[in-house]
RODO-2510 file (C-alpha; in nm, 4 decimals, decimal comma):
residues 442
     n   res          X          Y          Z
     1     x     1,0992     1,9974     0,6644
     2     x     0,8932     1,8977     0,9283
     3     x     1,0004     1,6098     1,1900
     4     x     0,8345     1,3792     1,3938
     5     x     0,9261     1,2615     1,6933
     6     x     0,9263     0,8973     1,7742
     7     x     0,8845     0,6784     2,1064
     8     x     1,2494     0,5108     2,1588
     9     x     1,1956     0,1155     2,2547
    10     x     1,4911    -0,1084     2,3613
    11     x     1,6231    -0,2877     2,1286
    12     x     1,5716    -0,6671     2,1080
    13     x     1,7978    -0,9286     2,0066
    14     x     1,7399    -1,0660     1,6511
    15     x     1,6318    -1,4140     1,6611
    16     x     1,7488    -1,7263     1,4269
    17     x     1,5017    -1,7168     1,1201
    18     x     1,2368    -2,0114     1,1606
    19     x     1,1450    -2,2656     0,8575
    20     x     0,8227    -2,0778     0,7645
    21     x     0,8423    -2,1707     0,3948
    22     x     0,9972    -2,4660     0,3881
    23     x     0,7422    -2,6175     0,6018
    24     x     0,4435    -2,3544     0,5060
    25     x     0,2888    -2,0537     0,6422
    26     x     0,2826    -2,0810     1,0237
    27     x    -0,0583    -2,0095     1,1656
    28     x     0,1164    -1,9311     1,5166
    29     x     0,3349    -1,6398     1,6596
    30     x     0,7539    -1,7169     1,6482
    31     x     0,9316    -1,5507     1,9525
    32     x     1,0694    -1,2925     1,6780
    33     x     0,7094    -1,2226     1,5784
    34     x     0,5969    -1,1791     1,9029
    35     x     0,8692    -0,9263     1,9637
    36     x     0,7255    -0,7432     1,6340
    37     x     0,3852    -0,7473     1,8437
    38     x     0,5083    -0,5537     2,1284
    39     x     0,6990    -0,3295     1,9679
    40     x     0,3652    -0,1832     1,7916
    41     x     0,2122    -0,2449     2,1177
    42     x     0,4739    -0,0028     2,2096
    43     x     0,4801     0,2719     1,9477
    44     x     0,0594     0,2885     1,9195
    45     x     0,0343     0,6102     2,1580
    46     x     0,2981     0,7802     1,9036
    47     x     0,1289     0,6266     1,6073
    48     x    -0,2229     0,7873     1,7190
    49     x    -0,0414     1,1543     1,7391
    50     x     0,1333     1,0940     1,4242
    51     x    -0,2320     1,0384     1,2658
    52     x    -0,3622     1,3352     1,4169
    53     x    -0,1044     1,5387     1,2822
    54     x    -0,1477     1,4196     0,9471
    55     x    -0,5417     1,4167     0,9448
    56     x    -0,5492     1,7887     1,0628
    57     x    -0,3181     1,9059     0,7871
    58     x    -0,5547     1,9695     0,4855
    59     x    -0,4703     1,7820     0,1617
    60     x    -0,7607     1,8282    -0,0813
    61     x    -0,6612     1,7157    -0,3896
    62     x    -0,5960     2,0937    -0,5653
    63     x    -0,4847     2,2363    -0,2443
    64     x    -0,0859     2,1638    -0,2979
    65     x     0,0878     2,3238    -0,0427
    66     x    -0,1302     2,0927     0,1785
    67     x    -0,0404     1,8080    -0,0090
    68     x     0,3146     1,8391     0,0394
    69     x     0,3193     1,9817     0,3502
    70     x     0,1569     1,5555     0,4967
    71     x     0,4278     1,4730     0,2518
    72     x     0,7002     1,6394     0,4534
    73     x     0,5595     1,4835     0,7902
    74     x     0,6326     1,1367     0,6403
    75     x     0,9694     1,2306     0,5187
    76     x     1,1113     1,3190     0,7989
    77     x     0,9267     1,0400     0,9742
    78     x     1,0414     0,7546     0,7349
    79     x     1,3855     0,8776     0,7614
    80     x     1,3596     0,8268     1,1963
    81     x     1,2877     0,4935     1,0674
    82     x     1,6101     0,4347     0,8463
    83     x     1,4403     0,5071     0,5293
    84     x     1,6897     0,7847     0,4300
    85     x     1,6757     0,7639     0,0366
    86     x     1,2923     1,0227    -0,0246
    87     x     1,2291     1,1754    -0,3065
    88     x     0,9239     1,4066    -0,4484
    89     x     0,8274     1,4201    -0,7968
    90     x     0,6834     1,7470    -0,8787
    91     x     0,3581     1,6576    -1,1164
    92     x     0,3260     2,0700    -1,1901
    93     x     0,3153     1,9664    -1,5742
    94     x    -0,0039     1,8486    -1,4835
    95     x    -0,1573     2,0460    -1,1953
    96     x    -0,1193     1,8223    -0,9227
    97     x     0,0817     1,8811    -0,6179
    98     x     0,3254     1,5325    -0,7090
    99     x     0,4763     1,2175    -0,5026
   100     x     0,6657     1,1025    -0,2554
   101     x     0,9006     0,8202    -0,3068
   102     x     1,1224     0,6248    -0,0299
   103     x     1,3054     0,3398    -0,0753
   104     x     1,5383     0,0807     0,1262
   105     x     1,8136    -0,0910    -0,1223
   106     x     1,8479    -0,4175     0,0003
   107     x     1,9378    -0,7121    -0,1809
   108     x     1,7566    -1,0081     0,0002
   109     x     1,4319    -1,1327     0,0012
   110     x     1,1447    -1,0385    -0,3002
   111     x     1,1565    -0,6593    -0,3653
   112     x     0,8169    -0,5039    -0,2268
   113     x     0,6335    -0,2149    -0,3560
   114     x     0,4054     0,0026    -0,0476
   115     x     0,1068     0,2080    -0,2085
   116     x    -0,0221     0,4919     0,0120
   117     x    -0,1830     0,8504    -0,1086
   118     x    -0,1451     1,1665     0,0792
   119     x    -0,4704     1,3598    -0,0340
   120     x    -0,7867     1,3403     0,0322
   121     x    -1,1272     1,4168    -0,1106
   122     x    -1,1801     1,7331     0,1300
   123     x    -1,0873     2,0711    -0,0263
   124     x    -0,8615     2,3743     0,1661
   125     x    -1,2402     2,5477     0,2346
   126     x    -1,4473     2,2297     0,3734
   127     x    -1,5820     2,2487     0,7155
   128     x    -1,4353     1,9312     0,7637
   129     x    -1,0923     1,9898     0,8830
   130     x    -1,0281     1,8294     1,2636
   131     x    -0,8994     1,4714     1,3906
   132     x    -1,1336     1,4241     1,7438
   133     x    -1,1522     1,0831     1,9557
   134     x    -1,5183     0,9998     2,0654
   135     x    -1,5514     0,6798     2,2505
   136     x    -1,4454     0,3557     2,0224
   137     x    -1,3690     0,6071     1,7087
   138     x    -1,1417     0,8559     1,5586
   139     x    -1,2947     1,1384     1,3387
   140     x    -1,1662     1,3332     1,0425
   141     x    -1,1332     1,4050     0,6988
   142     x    -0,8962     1,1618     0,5284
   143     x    -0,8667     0,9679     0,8223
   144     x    -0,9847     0,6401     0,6680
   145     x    -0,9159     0,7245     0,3424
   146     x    -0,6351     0,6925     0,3748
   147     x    -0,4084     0,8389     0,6223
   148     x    -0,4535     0,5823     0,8445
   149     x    -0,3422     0,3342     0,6224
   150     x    -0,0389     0,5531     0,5655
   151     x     0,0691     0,5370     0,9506
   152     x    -0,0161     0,1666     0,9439
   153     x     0,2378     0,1230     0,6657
   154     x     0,4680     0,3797     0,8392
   155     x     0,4225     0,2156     1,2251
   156     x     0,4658    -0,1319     1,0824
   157     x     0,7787    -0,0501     0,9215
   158     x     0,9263     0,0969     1,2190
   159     x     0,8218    -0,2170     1,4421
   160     x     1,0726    -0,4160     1,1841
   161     x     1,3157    -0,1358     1,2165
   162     x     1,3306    -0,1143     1,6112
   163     x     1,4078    -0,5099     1,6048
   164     x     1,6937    -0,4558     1,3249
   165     x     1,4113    -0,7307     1,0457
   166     x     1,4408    -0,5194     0,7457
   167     x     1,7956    -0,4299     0,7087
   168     x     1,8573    -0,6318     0,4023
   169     x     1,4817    -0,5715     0,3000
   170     x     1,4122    -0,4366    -0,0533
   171     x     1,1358    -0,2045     0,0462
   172     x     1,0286     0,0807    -0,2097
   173     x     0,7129     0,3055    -0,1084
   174     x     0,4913     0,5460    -0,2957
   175     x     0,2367     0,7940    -0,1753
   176     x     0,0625     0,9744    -0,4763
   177     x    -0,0818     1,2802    -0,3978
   178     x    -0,3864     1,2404    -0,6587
   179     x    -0,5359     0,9363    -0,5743
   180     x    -0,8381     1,1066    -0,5477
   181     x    -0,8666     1,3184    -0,8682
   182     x    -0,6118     1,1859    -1,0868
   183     x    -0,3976     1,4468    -1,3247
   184     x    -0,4115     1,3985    -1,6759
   185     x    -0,3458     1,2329    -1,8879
   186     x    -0,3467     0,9737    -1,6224
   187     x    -0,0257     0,8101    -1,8349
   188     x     0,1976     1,1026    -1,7091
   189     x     0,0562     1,1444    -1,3307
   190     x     0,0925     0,7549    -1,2963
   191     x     0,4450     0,6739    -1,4889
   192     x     0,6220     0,7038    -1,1487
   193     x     0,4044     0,4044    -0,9964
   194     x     0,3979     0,2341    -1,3141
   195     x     0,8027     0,2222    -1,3041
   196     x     0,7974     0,1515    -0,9461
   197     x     0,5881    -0,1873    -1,0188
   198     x     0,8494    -0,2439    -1,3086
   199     x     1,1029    -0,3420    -1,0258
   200     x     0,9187    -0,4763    -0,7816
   201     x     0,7813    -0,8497    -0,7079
   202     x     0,4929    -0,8030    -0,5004
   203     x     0,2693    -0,4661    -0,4516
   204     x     0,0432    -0,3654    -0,1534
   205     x    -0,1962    -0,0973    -0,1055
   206     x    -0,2517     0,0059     0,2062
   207     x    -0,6165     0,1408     0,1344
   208     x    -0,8980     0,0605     0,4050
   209     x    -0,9787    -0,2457     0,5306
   210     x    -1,2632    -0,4248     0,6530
   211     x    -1,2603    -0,7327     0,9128
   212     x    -1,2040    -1,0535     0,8128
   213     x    -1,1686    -0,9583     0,4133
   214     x    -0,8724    -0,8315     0,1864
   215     x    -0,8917    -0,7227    -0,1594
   216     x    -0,7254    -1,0011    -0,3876
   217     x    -0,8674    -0,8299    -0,7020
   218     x    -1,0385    -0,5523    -0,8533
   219     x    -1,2086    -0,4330    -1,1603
   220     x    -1,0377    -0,1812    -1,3796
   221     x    -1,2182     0,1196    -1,4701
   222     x    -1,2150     0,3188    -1,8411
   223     x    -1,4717     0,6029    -1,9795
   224     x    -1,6356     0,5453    -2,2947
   225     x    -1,8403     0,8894    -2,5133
   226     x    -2,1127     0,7924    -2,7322
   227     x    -2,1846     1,0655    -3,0233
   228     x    -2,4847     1,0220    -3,2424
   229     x    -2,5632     1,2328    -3,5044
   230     x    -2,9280     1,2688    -3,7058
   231     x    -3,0907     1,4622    -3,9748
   232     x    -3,2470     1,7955    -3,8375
   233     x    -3,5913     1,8143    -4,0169
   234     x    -3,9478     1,9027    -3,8713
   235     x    -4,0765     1,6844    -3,6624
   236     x    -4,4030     1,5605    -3,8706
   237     x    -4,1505     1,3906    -4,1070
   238     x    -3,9359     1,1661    -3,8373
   239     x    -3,9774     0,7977    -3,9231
   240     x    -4,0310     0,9162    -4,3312
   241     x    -3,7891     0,7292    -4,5671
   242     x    -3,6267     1,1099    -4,6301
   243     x    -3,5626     1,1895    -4,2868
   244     x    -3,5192     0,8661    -4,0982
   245     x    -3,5473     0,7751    -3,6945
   246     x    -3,3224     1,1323    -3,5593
   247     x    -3,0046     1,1037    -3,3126
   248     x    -3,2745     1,0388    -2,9777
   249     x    -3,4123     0,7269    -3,1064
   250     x    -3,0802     0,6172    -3,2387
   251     x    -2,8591     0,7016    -2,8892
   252     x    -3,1802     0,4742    -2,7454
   253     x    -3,1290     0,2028    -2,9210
   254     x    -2,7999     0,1887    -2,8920
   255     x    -2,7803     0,1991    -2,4780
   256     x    -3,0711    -0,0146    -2,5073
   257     x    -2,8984    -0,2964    -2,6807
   258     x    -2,6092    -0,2208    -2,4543
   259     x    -2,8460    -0,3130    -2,1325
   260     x    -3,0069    -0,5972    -2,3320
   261     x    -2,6787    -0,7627    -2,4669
   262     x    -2,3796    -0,7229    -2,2349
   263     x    -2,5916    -0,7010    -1,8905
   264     x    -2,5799    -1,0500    -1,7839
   265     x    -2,2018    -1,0719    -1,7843
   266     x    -2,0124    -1,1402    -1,4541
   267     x    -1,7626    -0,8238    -1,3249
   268     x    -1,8638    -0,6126    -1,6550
   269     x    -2,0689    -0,2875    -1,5826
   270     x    -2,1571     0,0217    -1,8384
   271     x    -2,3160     0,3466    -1,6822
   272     x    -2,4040     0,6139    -1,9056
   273     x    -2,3375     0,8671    -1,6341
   274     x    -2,4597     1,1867    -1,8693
   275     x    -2,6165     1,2415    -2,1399
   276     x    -2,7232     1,5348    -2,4120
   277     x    -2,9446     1,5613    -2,6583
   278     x    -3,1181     1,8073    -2,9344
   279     x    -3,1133     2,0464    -3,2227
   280     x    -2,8307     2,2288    -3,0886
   281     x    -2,5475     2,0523    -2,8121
   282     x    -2,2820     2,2150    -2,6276
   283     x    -2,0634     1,9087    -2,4449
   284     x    -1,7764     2,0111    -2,2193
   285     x    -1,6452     1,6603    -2,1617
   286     x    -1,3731     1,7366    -1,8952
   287     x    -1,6406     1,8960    -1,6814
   288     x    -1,9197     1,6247    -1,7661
   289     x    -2,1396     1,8754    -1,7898
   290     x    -2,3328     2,0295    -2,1031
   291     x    -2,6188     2,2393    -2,2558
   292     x    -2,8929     2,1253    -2,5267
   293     x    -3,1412     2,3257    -2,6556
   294     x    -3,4041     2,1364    -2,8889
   295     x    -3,8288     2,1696    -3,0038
   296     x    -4,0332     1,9354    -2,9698
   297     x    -4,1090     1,9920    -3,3742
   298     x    -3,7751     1,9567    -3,4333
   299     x    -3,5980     1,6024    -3,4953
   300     x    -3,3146     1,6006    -3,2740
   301     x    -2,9408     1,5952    -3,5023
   302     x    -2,7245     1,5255    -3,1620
   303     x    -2,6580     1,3301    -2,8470
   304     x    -2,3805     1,3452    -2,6309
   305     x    -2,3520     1,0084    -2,3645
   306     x    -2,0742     1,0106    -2,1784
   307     x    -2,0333     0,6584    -1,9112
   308     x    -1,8299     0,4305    -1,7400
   309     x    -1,7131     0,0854    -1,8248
   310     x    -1,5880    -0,1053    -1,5537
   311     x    -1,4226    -0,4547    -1,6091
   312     x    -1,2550    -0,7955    -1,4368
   313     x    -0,9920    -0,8084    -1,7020
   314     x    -0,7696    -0,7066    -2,0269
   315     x    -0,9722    -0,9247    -2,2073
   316     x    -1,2973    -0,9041    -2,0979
   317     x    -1,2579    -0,5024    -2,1622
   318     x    -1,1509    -0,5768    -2,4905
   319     x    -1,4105    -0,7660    -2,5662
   320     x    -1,6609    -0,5609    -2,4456
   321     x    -1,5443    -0,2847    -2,6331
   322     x    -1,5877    -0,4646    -2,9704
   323     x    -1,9798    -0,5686    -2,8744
   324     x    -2,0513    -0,1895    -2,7994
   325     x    -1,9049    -0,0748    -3,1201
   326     x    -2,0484    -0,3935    -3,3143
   327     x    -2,4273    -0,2266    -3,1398
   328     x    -2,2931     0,1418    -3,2363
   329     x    -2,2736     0,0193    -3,6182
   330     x    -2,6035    -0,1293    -3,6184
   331     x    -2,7741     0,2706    -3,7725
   332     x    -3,0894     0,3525    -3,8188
   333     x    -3,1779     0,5105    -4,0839
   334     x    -3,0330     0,8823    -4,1736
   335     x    -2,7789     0,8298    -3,8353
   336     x    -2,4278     0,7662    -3,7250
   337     x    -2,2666     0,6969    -3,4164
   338     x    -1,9111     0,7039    -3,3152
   339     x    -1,8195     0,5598    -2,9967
   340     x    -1,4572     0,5971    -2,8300
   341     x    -1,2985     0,4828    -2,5409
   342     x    -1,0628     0,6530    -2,3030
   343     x    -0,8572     0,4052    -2,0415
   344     x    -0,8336     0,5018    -1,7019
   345     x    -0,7577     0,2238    -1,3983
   346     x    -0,6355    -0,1041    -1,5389
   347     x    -0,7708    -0,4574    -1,3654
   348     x    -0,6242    -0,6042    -1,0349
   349     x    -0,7097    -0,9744    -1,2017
   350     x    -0,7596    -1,2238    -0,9730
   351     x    -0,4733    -1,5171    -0,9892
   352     x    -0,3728    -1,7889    -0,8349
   353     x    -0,0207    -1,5733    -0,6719
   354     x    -0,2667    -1,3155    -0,5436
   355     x    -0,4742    -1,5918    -0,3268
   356     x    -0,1514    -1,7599    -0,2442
   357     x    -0,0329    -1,3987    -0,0868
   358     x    -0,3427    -1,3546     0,0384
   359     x    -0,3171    -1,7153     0,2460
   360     x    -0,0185    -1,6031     0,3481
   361     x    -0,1564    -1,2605     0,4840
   362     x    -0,4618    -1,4984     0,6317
   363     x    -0,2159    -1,6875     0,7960
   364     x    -0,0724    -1,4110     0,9875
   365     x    -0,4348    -1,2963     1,1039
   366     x    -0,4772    -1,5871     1,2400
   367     x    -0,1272    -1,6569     1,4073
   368     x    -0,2675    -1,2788     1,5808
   369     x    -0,6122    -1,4085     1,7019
   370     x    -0,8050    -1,1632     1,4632
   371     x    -0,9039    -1,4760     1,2811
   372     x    -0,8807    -1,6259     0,8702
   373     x    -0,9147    -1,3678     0,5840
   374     x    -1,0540    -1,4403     0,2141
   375     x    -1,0066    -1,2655    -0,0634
   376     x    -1,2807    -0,9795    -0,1732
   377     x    -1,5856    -0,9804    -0,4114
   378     x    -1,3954    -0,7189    -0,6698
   379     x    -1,7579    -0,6440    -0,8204
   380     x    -1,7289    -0,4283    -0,4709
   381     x    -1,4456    -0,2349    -0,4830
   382     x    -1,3830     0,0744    -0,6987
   383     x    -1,0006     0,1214    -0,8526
   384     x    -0,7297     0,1943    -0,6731
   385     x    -0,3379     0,2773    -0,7297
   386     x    -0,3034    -0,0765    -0,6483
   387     x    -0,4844    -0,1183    -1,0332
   388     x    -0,1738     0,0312    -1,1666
   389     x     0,0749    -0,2084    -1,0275
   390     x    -0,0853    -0,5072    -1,0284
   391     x    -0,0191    -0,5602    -1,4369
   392     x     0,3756    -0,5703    -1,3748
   393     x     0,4085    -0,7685    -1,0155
   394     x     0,3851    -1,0974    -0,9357
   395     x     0,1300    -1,0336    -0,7145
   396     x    -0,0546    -0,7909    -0,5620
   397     x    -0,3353    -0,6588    -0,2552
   398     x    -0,5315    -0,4410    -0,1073
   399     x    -0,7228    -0,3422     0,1861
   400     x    -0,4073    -0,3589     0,4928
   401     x    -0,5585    -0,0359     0,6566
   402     x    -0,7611     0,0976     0,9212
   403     x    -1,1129    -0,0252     0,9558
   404     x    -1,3977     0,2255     0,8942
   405     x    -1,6616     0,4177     0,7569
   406     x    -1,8324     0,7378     0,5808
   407     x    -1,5407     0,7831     0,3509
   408     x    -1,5761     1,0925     0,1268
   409     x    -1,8230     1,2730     0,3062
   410     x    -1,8105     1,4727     0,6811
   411     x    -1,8681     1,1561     0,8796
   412     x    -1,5882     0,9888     0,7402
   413     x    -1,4273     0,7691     1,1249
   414     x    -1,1766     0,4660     1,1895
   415     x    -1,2188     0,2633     1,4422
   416     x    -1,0046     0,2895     1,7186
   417     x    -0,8787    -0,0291     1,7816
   418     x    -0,7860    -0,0948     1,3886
   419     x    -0,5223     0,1345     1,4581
   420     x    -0,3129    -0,1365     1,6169
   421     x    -0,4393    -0,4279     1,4701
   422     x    -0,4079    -0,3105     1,1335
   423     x    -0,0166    -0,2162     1,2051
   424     x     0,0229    -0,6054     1,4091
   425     x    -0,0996    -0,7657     1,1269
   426     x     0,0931    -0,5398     0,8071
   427     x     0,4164    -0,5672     1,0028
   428     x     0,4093    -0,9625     1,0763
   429     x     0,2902    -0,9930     0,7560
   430     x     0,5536    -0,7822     0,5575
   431     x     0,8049    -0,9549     0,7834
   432     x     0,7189    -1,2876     0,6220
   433     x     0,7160    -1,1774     0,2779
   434     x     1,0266    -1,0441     0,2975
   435     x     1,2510    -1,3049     0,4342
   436     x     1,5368    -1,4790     0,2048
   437     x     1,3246    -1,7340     0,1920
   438     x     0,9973    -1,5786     0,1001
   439     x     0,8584    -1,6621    -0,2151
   440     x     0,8972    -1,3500    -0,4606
   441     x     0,6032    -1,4646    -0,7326
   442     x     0,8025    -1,4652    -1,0161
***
């Protein structure tokens, strides 16, 4: 197992506990929180060598051994910070490297869920593989997305630690090492999270952030695969009362009604991402990739579409899931359709706890001089872990880490000084939520 050393600070006395919820969230440093502040202050020079560690270990998604091996630098670096209970869940049953799981048992304050993943979208062979510092920014593969929001999490926690906050804390965490290309089914690679959110009261995922914005809510995200089938006859007969309109026409009407019927509504979006069509179709649907071969005096008997749905709510994915079948039904003559669905990321719904976390979150920007935060336009923001939670909590959000850009490709950076600031503002923040008197959205 591989250990990481950490910067020793003095300890500091623990002060009383102020009103902050009886009177409302407090826009303004306590002494105790101020203590929090220069205790990151203290730890950032460690916290940038504990990134650069992690960032130049490859974790590609497939590449397992890499995986585990950024697991086994947080191990042995949550357990420096009193987080001795870790625990990896193999996922070999379905091909994925697994998770790491920590947790604190406490028994005051709401219980809080931590979100973090350990791969990244870079494979063992990319020519991506180096942290570097260059002026204002950090470089590397990963490093936004999201190992820096792992060491925020990680850095934050130990500012609590060093000043004895979180000893009665109810703190689980959970980095999934797939975030990026999910194993399937997705039910079995995301039970652990799933029953992690079962206990908790309040989940946060500490993907990227961006200044002055934090993600309240996002859309959920499901497939959907569109088969039509026609009559294969020559061509000069299409149309003909015998023959009818051929699978083309019919797959065209059908994501034309789609556009013409279900555009207009707010958060819902449908991309056919793929699509195949002719006399003879070969589909390979977990590749999304597939061969047709067709003549132009031929009427076309098949089309594969294979797309995206992506969706504000439960509801509003039901729905539109009945209005694209209800379209599907609607045949031309001599075709069928079938249409089927396969779920994926559920909704982060906006709600009225989620803003009321997010104030409080807001509130501790401000008390820090960074300035207010509101909540995100989800229509935005792809799915996240987070989506997996945020069904069983009493509240959830996103967005506590680094600041930065290029994520997925070779120019992925963080800046610099989000490092810090990110880490201030997560461990003031967590420190609030998780007070005796914290409300636990219930």
């Amino acid at each position: 197992m591989i250990k990481t050393n950490f910067m020793a600070i003095a300890a500091v006395a623990f002060l009383a506990p102020s009103t902050l919820f009886a009177e409302g969230p407090a826009s303004v440093l306590s002494e105790t929180e101020q203590h929090i502040l220069n205790a990151v202050d203290e730890n950032y020079v460690a916290s940038l060598a504990f990134l650069e560690v992690v960032v130049n270990e490859n974790s590609g998604t497939m590449n397992h051994g890499g995986v585990r091996a950024v697991g086994d630098h947080f191990i042995g670096a949550f357990e420096e910070v009193g987080f001795s209970d870790t625990n990896w869940i193999n996922q070999d049953d379905v091909n994925r490297a697994g998770h790491l799981v920590v947790e604190r048992k406490g028994d005051l304050g709401p219980r809080l869920l931590l979100i973090g993943h350990l791969d990244t979208i870079f494979p063992k062979n990319s020519p991506y593989q180096t942290f570097r510092l260059d002026g204002d920014k950090a470089w590397g593969p990963g490093i936004s997305d999201m190992k820096g929001g792992d060491v925020v999490m990680l850095y934050a926690l130990k500012a609590l630690e060093d000043l004895d906050l979180i000893d009665s804390s109810q703190i689980k965490i959970i980095f999934t090492g797939d975030e990026e290309m999910t194993g399937k089914p997705i039910k079995k690679s995301r039970e652990d999270l799933i029953k992690a959110a079962k206990w908790a009261d309040i989940a946060l995922n500490f993907e990227g952030g961006r200044s002055g914005i934090a993600v309240s809510s996002r859309r959920g995200a499901s497939g959907w695969k569109l088969t039509v089938t026609g009559q294969r006859r020559h061509s000069s007969g299409i149309f003909s009362e015998s023959t009818g309109a051929g699978a083309v026409f019919e797959a065209a009407r059908i994501l034309n009604a789609f556009y013409e019927e279900l555009r207009e509504e707010k958060y819902l979006t449908f991309n056919p991402g793929v699509i195949v069509g002719g006399t003879d179709v070969q589909y390979d649907e977990s590749a999304t990739r597939g061969d047709a071969f067709g003549k132009t005096n031929v009427v076309a008997q098949k089309v594969v579409v294979h797309g995206g749905l992506r969706f504000i709510s439960e509801e509003q994915k039901a729905n539109a899931r009945t209005r694209m079948r209800e379209i599907a039904a609607r045949h031309l003559p001599h075709t069928d359709a079938e249409l089927e669905f396969i779920d994926s990321y559920p909704a982060m719904s906006p709600s009225d706890n989620n803003q009321q976390l997010l104030e409080i979150f807001s509130d501790a920007s401000e008390a820090l001089g960074y300035g207010a935060v509101v909540g995100n336009d989800p229509a935005k923001r792809g799915a996240a872990d987070v989506s997996f939670a945020a069904p069983y909590v009493g509240a959830s959000m996103d967005g506590l880490g680094v600041y930065g850009s290029g994520g997925h490709t070779p120019e992925e950076y963080m800046e610099l000084s989000s490092l810090k600031d990110a880490t201030a503002r997560a461990a003031i923040f967590i420190y609030r939520i998780t007070r005796e008197d914290a409300p636990n959205f219930r």
